[in-house]
N, C-alpha and C positions, 0 to 999 in steps of 0.2 A: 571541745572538739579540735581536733588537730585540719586544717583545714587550708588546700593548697588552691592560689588561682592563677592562672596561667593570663596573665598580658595587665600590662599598667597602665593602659588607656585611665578614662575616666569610668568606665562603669567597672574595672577592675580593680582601682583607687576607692571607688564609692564601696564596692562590696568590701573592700580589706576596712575601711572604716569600719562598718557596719560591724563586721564579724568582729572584730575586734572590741566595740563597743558592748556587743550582746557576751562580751567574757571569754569567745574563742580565741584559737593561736593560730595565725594569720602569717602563712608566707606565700610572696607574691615573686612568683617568675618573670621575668621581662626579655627579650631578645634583642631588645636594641640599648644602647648604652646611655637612655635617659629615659626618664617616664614623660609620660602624655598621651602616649600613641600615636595617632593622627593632628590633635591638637597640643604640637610639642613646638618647643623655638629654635630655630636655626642663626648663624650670623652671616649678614652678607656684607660685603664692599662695596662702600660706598666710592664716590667720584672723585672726593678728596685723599682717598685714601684709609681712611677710619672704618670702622667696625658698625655697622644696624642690626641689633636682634630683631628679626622678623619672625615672623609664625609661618607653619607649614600651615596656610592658607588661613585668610584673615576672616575672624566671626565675629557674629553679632549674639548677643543674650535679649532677652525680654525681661518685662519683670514676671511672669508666669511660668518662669522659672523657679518656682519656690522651692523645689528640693536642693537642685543646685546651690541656688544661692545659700539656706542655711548651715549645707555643706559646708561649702565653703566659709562662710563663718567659722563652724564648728573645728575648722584646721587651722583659726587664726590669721584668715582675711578678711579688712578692713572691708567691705562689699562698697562701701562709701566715698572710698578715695579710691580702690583698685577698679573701678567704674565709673565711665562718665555717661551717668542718665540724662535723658531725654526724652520730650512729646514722641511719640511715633510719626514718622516722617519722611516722605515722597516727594521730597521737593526737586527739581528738575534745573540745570543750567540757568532758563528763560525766567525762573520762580516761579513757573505754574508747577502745579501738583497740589499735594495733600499733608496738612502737618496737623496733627491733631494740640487741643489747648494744654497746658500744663497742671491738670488735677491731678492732684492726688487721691482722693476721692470725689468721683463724680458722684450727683446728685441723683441718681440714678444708672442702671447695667446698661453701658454703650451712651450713655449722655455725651460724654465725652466726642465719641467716632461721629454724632450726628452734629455735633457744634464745627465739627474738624470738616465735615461733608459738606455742610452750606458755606462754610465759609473757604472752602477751595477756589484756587484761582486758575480759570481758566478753563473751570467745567461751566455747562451752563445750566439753567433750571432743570431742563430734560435730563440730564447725566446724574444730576444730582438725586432727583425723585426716582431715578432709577436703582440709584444704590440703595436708598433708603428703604425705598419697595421692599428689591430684594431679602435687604436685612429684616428688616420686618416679616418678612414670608419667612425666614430663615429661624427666626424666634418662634414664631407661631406654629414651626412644624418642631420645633425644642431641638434646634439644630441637628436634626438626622433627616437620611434621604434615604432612595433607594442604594444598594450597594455596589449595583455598577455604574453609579452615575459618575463622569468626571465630572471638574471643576467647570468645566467649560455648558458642558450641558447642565451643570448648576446654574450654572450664569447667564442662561438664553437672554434674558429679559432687561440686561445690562448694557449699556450702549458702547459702543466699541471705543469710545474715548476713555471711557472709566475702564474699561478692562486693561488698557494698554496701560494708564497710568498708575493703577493700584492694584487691578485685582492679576495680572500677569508677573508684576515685580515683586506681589506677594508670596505667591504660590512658588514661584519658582526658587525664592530666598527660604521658605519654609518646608518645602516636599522635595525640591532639586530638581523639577519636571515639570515640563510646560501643563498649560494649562488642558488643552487637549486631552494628555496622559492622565491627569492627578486624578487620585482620588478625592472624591467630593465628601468622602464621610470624613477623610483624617483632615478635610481640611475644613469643613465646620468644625471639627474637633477644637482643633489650632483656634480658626478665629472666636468660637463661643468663650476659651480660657484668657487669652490675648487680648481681645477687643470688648468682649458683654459680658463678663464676670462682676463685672461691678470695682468696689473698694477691692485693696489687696486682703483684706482679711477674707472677704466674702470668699473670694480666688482660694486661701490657703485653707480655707475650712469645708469648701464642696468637694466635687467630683474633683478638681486636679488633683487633689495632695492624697486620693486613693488610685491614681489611675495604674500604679506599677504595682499592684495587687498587696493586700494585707493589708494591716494597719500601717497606719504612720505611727513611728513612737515621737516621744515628746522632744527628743534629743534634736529630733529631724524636724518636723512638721510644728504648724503651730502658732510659730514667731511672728512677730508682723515683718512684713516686706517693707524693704524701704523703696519703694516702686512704685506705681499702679502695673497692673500687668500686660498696659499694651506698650507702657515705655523700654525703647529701647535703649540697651546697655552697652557699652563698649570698651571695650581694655586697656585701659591704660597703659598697662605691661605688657610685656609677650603670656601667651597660652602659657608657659611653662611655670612661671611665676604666678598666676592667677589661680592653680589649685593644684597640680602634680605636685610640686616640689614642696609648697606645705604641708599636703597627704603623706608625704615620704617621710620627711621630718616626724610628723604627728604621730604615724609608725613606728617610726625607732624610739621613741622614746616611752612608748608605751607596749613594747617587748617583741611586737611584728616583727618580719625579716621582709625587705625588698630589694632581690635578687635581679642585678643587672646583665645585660650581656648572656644570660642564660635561656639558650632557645629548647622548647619542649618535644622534641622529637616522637616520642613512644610514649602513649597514657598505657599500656597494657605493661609499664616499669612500677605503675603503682597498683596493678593487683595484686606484686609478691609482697611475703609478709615479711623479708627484706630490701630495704633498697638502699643500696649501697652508694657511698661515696663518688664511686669510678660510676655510676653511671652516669648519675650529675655531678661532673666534679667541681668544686668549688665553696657545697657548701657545710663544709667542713662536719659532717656527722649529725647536720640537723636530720636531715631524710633518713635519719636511722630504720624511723617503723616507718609504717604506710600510713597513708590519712585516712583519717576518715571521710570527707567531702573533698570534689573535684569543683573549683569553677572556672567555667572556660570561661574568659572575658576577652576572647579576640575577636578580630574579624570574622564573617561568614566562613571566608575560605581556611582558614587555619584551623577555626575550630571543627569545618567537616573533617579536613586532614586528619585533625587528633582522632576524632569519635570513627575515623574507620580503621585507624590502628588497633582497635578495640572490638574489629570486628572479627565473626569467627570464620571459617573458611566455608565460600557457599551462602554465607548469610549477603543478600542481595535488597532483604524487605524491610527498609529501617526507614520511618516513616518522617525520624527527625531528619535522618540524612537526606533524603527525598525533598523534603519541602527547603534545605539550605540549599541544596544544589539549586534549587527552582529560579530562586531568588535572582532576577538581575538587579546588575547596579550603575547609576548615572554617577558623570564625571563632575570637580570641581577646578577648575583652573582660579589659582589667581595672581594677578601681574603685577608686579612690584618694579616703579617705575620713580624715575627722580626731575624734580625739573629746579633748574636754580634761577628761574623768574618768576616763579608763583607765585602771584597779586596774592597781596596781606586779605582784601575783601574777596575772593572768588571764592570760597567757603565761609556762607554763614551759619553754617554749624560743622562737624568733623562727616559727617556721611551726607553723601549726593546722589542724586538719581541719576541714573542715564537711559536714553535713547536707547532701544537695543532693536537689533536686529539680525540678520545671519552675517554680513559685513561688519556689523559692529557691533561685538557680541557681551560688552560685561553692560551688567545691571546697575554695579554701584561700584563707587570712588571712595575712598576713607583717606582724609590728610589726618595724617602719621604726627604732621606736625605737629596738629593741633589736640590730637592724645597724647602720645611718648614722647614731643622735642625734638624727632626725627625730620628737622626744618626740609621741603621739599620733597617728603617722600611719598608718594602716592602709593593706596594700593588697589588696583581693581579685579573686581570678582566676575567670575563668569559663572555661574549656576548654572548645570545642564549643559555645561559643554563639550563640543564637539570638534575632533581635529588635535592633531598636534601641537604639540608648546610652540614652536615655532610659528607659525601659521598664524595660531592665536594670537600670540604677543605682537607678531605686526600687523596685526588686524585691529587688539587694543590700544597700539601705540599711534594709531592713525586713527582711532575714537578720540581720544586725550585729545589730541592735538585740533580734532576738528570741531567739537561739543566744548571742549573748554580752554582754546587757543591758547595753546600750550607749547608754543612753536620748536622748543629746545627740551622737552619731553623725552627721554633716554630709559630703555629701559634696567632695570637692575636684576630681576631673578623671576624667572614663572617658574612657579609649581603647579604641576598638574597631578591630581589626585583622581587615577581614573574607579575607583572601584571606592568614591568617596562617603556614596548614600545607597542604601535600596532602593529601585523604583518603585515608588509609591502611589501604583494603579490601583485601580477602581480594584476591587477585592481580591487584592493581593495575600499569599498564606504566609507568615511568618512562623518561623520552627518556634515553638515552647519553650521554655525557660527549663523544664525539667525535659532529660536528655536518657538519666536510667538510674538506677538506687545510688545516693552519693554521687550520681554527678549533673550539673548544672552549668546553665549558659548564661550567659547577661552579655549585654550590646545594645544600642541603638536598631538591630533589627532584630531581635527578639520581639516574640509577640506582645506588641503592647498598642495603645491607643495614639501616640504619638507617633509623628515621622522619624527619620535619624538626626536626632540633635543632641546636644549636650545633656539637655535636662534630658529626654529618653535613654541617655547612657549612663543616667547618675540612677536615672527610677529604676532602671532593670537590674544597676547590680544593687542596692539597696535592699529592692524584691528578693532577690539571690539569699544576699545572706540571711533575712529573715526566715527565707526558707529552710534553712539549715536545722532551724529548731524543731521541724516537723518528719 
């Protein structure tokens, strides 16, 4: 099949794999003049003058990431050295918080979070029997609730030290929405694959590696992880080098075409049984005939744009359109900040917890240093925030300075990514992956069991192109 997708994010990198693998001819539209999408690298200036590639907002991977990561294998990344794995880890300024032990196979599903639970510093007996409780109640109902529950009213029974310390900087690093807001199903989802799945094999052979519908083929699924799946992973590289620009490569040399700079105006240019040169110019007589399959791999708001160019006049009752429009979306800010006195020991690992609150609003600190060689360069996240770049960053830069006396803390670049996640309430509808005959969606908000993350954006286009065959 001849088969076009419109946007080079990761779930449009993931579906041009796929399709490509399962034997079809794969060309990929993009509008901006590099692949990634949202998780692409930029360079900023630094204080001495030199050059930082940073990312258009800094992420974290788990290992319960399993599609992703064999993905990415699969285009010829090291997953081993392009990642610096980790316990999962809440650890705070003061070193109270939460760091779970370094197994790789626990002895048991969640052995691990309940060694990591007692042995926290700075909870005390009550906080701790509380989480355990909870989790325990949480297996026992096989991690589902009712469907309007939030996270919060998941958590009646949790004492308000554990919530601030874990289960607030969890949720909102995983859903992008306070606890109040979240959904309580996608978020036992999250921690049952993340936290009580067991070994990685167990993880890549249950419900994760089916959750973006169809089978897993062997290409994708299967593999062992080099993980467990509640450790977290972090990038050594920028976003761009970690799987866009291997994807691309991996493409061209296996006959795909991926089309930069080229933005999609009109899908009603691929119902003629010509389409011509002049209407996309550039790419040189491939668009001769028409495709057979459409996928849209953009954002919510781009791909309603397309699917109503497609619409006929009067037609008002489109049920996909209807549930995209629905959709809101919470912001991600993150501050990219430098300090040239930053104690060799103030980070005992590359990610930090913070103190948050509406004054001091990011969750976590990542030294740069201590992934990329970027000596001094701080980045902090703000999940679910609110406000202006401005506002925020001296809001962040008077956190730094006070939480981790950081006196000469300057800052270097905020990105704010307002339309960065779906809000992920209590029974939220997410629009379908099939859209009409021959054409389909993939995204992080596609309906699927995960919130908007990397891996939800690699399973939805992967699902995409499988779909193709049917």
């Amino acid at each position: 099949m001849k088969v076009l997708i419109i946007g080079a994010g990761w779930a449009g990198l993931a579906a041009a794999v796929e399709a490509t693998r399962l034997g079809h001819h794969a060309t990929v539209l993009e509008a901006a003049r590099a692949v990634g999408g949202r998780a692409r690298a930029l360079k900023v200036p630094l204080p001495d003058g030199t050059q930082a590639t940073l990312d258009n907002g800094q992420h974290i991977l788990i290992g319960a990431y399993t599609q992703t990561l064999q993905l990415m294998r699969d285009v010829g990344i090291n997953t081993a050295t392009a990642l610096h794995r980790m316990p999962l880890a809440l650890q705070y300024p003061d070193g109270t918080g939460l760091t779970l032990p370094d197994w790789r196979k626990p002895w048991f599903a969640g052995a691990d979070v309940a060694a990591g639970v007692l042995q926290a510093k700075g909870w005390g007996i009550k906080d701790k029997l509380s989480l355990l409780r909870a989790a325990d109640a949480w297996r026992r109902a096989q991690f589902g609730c009712p469907a309007h529950y939030s996270v919060a009213q998941l958590c009646r029974g949790i004492t308000p030290r554990v919530m601030a310390d874990m289960i607030e900087p969890l949720v909102v690093s995983a859903l992008n929405i306070t606890a109040d807001r979240a959904s309580a199903t996608v978020f036992l989802r999250v921690m049952r694959d993340a936290l009580f799945a067991g070994s990685p094999a167990h993880a890549e052979g249950g419900a994760v590696s089916g959750a973006a519908g169809g089978a897993t083929s062997s290409a994708v699924g299967g593999g062992a992880s080099d993980a467990a799946g509640s450790n977290m992973l972090l990038p050594r590289t920028d976003l761009g080098a970690l799987f866009p620009q291997a994807a691309q490569q991996w493409l061209g040399t296996r006959g795909a075409r991926v089309v930069l700079g080229q933005r999609m105006e009109n899908l009603s240019l691929l119902s003629k049984t010509q389409l011509l040169e002049q209407d996309l110019p550039g790419l040189e007589g491939y668009l001769a005939s028409k495709y057979d399959s459409t996928i849209i791999a953009t954002g919510p708001a781009d791909a309603a744009r397309l699917v109503r160019t497609l619409a006929q006049p009067g037609d008002t009752d489109n049920a996909w359109l209807r549930t995209a429009d629905a959709l809101q979306h919470t912001a991600i800010t993150t501050v990219y900040a430098h300090s040239t006195a930053l104690p060799d020991n103030l980070f005992t690992m590359p990610v930090m917890a913070l103190r948050s609150s509406a004054q001091q609003p990011a969750q976590f600190v990542f030294d740069r240093g201590a992934l990329c060689g970027q000596h001094g360069v701080l980045a902090f996240v703000v999940s679910a925030s609110q406000g202006d770049a401005a506002s925020i960053e001296q809001q962040v830069i008077a956190q730094g300075k006070a939480q981790l006396g950081l006196r000469d803390l300057q800052p270097l670049k905020t990105i704010v990514e307002k339309r960065a996640t779906f809000a992920c309430t209590p029974g939220v509808h997410r629009p379908p992956m099939h859209i009409a005959d021959g054409l389909l969606a993939c995204g992080d908000y596609v309906d699927g069991p995960y919130p908007a993350t990397l891996e939800g954006a690699v399973r939805s286009g992967l699902a995409a192109a499988r779909a193709l065959q049917h």
